[in-house]
C-alpha positions in Angstrom: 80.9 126.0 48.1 81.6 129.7 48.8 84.4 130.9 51.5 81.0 132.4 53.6 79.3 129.2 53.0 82.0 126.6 54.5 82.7 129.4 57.2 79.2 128.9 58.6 79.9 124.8 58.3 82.3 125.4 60.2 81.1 127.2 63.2 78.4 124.6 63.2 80.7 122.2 63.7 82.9 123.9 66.2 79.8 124.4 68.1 78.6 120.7 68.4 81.9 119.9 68.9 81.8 122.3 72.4 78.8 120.4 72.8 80.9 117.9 74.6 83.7 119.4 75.8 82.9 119.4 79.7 82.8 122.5 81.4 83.7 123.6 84.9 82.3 126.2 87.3 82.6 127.7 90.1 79.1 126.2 92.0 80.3 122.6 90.6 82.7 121.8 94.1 83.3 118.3 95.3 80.8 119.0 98.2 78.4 120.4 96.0 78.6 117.0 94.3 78.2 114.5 97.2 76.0 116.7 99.2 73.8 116.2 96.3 74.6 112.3 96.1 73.8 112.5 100.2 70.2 113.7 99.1 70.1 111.1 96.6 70.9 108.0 99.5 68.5 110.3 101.7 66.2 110.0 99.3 66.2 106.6 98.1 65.9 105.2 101.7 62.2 107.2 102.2 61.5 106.2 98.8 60.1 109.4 97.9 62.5 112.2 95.8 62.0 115.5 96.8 63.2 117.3 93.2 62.7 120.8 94.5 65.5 119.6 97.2 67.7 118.1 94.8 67.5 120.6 93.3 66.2 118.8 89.9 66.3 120.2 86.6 63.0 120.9 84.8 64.1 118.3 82.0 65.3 115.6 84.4 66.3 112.1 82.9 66.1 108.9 84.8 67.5 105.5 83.5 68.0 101.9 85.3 70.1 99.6 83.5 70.3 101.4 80.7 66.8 102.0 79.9 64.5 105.3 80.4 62.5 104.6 82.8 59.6 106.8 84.8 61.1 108.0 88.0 57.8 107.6 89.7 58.0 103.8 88.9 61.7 103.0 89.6 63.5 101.8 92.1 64.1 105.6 93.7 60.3 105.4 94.4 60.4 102.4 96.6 61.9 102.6 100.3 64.9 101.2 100.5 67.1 100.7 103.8 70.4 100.9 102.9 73.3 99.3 104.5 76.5 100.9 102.6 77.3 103.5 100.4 80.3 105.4 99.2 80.5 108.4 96.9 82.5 109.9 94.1 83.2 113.1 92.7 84.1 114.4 89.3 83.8 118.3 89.0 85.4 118.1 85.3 82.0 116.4 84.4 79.8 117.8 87.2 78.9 114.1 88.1 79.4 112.2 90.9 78.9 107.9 91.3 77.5 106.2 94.7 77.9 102.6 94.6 75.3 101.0 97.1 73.9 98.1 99.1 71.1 96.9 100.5 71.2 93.9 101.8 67.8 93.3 103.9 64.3 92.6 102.2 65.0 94.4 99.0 68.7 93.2 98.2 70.2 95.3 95.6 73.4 96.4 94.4 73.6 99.7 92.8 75.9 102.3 91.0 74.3 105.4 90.4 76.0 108.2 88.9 74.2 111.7 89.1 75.0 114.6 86.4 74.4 118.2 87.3 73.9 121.4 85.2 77.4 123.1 86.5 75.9 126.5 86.0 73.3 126.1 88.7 74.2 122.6 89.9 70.5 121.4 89.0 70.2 117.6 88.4 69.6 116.7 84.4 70.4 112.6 85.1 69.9 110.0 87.6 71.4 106.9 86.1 71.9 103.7 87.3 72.2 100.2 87.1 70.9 98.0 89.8 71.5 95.0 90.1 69.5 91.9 92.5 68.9 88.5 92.6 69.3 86.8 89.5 72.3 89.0 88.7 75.5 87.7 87.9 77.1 86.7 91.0 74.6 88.2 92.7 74.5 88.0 96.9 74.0 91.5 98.6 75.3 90.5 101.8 78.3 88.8 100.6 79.1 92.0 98.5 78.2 94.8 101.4 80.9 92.4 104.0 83.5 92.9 100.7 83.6 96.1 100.5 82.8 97.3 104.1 86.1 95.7 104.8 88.0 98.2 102.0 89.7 101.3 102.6 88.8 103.8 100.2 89.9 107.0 102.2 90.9 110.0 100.2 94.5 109.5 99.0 97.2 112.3 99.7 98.1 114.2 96.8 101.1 111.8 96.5 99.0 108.9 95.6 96.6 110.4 93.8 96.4 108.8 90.1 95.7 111.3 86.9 92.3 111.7 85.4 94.3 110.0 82.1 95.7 107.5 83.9 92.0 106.3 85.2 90.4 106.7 82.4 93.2 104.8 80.6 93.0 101.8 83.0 89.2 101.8 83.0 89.2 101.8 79.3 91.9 99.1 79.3 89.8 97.4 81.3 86.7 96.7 79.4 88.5 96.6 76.4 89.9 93.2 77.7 87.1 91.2 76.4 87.9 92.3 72.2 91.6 93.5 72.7 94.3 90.8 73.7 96.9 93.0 74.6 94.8 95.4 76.8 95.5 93.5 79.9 99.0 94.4 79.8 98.4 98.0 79.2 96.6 98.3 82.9 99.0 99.1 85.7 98.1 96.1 87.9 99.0 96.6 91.2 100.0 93.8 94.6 97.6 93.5 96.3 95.4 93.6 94.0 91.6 92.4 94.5 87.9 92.3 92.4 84.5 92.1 93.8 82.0 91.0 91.3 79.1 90.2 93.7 80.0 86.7 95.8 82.9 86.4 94.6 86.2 88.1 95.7 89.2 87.7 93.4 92.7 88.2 94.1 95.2 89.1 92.0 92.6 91.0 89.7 94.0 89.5 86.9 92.7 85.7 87.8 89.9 85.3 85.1 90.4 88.1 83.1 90.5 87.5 79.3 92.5 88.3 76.5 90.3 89.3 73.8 87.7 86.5 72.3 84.8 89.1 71.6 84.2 91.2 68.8 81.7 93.5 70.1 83.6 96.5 71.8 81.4 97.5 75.5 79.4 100.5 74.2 77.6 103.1 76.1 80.3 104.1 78.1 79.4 107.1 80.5 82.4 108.0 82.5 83.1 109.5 86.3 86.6 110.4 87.6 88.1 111.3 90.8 91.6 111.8 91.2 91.2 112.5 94.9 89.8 109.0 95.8 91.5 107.1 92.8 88.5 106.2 91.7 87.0 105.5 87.7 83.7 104.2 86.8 82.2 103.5 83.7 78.4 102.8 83.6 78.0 100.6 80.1 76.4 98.2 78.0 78.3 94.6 78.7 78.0 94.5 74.6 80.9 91.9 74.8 78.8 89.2 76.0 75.5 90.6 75.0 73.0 93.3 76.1 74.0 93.1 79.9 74.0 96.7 82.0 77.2 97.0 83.8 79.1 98.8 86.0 83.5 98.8 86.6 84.6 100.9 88.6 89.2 100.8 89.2 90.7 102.2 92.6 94.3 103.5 91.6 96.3 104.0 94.8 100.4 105.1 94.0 99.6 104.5 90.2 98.4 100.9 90.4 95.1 99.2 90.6 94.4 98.4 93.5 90.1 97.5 93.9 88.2 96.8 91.1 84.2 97.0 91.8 81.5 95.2 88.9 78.2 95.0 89.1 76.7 93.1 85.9 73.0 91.7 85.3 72.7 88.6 84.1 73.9 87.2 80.9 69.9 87.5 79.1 69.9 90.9 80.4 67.4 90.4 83.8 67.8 90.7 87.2 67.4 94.0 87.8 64.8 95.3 90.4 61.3 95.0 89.2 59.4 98.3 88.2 56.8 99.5 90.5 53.4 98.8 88.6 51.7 102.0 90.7 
């Protein structure tokens, strides 16, 4: 291969490399993030999406539980009254994550997270997994008095946990299931409590395994926010099967202090049904 030749296979590479490097600008802002994730609730509880007020991209992507689904048949196209919500931001990615409830006629738990184009701040991807009855755990109402009765307020700069450190823990976290020593590499912190659905579990390390699996969780899409000490990871539960997932730490003073799931069942159901108009 000539010098020119593997020059150009090189560029190539160095370009799809950049491909995912994320990039920051100056339109992608915190606000800018969950005002959009405030159109998004807005939106979902009329059950109609506005795109030109998003503002949407013109190659929009929507997925539930891990699937690409038609927006117009999801759950965003159903009203929805929704009972709780609470919002991150992660300007690194230009993404943010809403983890919601509604607990009335349509019970559903949801984690969303929304990724923007951070050139114009247009949305490319809605994504989310939603999970209702017949989901592991699964009671809305128990769930929405959970985590109504947290304090996730924005941590001074004291507190605040580095975008290595969450992704570290969140990593360590779902690598529990095929790695027996991940467990230890978490910084577990007292108190220390997990809601997954009905259940709340204190310490967060009652339960949790050491290895067993030898499927490593795949399809891990990330959002970080240092300022609320939060890290989310949407996935595929691979560990115990197909199963959409969602984990989500709270780091407060460098140790974990929530931890939020929301799983579907172990055959993969219990997600909202489509809309079949």
């Amino acid at each position: 291969m000539g010098s020119t030749t593997r020059f150009g296979v090189a560029l190539a590479g160095l370009a799809a490399m950049m491909a995912f490097v994320p990039t920051t600008s100056a339109a992608c802002t915190r606000e800018a993030l969950l005002a959009a994730a405030t159109k998004y609730i807005a939106a979902q509880e009329e059950g109609k999406l506005s795109l030109a007020a998003l503002p949407a991209a013109a190659n929009l992507g929507y997925k539930e539980n891990n699937a690409a689904v038609d927006i117009k048949k999801g759950l965003l196209a159903r009203p929805v009254k929704v009972d709780y919500h609470r919002s991150t931001a992660d300007s690194v990615q230009c993404a943010s994550y809403t983890e919601w409830v509604a607990a009335g006629a349509t019970p559903v738990v949801v984690g969303t997270q929304i990724t923007h184009n951070p050139q114009d701040m247009s949305v490319v991807l809605i994504d989310s997994v939603a999970a209702s009855t017949g989901s592991l755990f699964f009671n809305a109402s128990q769930t929405l008095a959970y985590l109504k009765a947290e304090d996730w307020s924005p941590l001074p700069a004291e507190k605040r946990p580095s975008r290595e450190l969450l992704r570290s823990a969140i990593d360590s976290y779902l690598d529990m299931w095929t790695n027996a020593t991940a467990i230890d590499a978490i910084p577990w912190g007292t108190p220390c409590q997990r809601v997954e659905g009905s259940r709340l579990v204190t310490p967060c390390t009652a339960g949790a395994p050491r290895g067993g699996s030898n499927r490593t969780i795949s399809m891990r899409r990330y959002v970080i926010d240092e300022v609320m000490g939060s890290g989310n990871a949407l996935c595929d539960f691979t560990a115990m099967g197909h199963i959409p997932d969602s984990h989500e730490v709270r780091i407060e003073s460098g140790k974990v202090r929530y931890v939020h799931t929301i799983t579907l069942s172990m055959n993969g159901t219990g997600g909202p049904p489509l809309l079949t108009a």
